[in-house]
C-alpha positions as CSV (number, residue, x, y, z in Angstrom):
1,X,42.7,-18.4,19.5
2,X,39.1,-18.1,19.1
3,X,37.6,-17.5,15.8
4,X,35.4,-14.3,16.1
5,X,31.9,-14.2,14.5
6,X,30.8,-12.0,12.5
7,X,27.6,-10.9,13.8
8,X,27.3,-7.7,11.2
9,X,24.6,-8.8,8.1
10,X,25.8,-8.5,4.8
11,X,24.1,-5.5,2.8
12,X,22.8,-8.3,1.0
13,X,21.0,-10.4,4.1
14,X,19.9,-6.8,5.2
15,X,18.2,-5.8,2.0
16,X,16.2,-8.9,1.9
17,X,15.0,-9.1,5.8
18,X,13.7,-5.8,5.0
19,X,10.2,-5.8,5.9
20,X,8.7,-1.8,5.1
21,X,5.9,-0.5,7.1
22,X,2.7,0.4,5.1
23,X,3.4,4.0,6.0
24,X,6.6,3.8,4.3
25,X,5.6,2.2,1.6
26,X,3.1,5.0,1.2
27,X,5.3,7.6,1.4
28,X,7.6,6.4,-0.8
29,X,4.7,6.1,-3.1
30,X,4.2,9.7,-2.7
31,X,7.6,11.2,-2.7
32,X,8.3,9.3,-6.7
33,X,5.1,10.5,-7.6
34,X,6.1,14.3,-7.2
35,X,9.6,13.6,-8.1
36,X,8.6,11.9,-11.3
37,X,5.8,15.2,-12.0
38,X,8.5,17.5,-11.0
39,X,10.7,16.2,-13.5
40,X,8.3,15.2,-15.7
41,X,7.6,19.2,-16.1
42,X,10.9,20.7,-15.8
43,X,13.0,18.7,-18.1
44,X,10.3,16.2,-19.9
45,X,8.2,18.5,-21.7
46,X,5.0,18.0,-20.1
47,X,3.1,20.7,-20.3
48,X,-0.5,21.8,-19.1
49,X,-4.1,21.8,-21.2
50,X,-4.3,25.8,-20.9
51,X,-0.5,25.9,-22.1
52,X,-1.1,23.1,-24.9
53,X,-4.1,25.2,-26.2
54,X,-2.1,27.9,-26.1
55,X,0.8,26.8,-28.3
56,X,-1.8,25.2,-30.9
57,X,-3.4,28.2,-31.1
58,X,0.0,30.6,-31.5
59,X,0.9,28.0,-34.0
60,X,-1.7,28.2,-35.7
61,X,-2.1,31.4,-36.0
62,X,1.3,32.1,-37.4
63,X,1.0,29.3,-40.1
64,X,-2.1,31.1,-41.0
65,X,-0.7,34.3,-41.7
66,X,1.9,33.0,-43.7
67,X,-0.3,31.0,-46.1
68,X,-1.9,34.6,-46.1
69,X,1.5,36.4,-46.8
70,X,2.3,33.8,-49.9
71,X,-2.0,34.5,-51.2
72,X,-1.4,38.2,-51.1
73,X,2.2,37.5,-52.8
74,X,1.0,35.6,-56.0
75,X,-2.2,38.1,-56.3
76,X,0.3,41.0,-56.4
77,X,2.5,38.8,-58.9
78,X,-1.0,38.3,-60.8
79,X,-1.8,42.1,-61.6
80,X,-1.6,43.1,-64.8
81,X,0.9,46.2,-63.6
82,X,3.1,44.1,-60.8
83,X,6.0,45.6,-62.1
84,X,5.3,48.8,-61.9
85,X,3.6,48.4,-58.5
86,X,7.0,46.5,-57.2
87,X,9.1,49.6,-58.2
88,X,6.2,51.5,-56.1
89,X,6.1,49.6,-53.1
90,X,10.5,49.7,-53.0
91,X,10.7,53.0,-53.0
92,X,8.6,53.2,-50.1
93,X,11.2,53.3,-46.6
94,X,8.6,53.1,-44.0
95,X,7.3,49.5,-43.2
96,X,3.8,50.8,-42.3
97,X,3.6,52.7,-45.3
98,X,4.4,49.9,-47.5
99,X,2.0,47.9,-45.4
100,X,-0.8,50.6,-46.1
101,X,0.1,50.1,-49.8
102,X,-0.2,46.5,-50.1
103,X,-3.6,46.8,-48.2
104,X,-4.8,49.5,-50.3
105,X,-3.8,47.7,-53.3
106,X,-6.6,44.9,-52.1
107,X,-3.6,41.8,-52.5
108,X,-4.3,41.7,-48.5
109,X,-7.9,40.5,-49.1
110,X,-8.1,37.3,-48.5
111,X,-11.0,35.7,-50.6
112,X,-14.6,35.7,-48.6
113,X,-12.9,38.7,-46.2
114,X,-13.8,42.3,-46.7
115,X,-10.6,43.7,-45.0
116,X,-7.2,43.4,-45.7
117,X,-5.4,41.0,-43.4
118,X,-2.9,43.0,-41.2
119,X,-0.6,39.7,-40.9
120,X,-1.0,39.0,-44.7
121,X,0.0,42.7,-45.5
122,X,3.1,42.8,-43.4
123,X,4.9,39.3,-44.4
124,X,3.4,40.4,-48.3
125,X,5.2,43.6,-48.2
126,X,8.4,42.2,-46.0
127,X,8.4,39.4,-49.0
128,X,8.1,41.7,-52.2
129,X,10.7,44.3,-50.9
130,X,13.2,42.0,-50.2
């Protein structure tokens, strides 16, 4: 009986006789670049300048007001009548109105500002009538 030849390539023999066009190579090029962006921006974390700025700046913003909240805190601890103003500011049940109070007060002043800081007011008055 004749022995039969195999005349199928390994996957093996096949993979290194491969010879890729240039447009295939090209567009291979291509396709990983957008699937290595698309990624790259769903589940990497990239993110954009505009949405980078933005985050610094929201950050930034919020560490600022609490630095402004814990000033406003230790002025109010720092007046001669804090106790009495405490028992004040407790009794109040409206958060505006105990925001109005801290701001009146002045502790919501940051140094060099001439008006109270809203922020500063809020997280001062959340803080003290806890």
């Amino acid at each position: 009986m004749p022995m039969q030849t195999n005349t199928k390539q390994s996957l093996a023999q096949r993979w290194e006789a491969y010879q890729p066009s240039k447009s295939a190579l090209v567009w291979a090029c291509a396709a990983t670049a957008v699937a290595t962006m698309i990624v790259g921006f769903s589940w990497g974390g990239w993110v954009t300048g505009g949405t980078s700025r933005t985050l610094a700046t929201t950050a930034g913003d919020t560490a600022r007001g609490e630095l402004a909240s814990l000033i406003c805190i230790e002025k109010f601890k720092a007046a001669p009548d804090s106790a009495a103003r405490l028992i004040e500011l407790k009794a109040l049940t409206d958060n505006y109105k105990k925001r109005q109070f801290v701001e009146t007060g002045g502790w919501a002043t940051m140094p060099g500002q001439t008006s109270p800081d809203r922020r500063a007011a809020e997280g001062c008055a959340a803080a003290l009538a806890a």
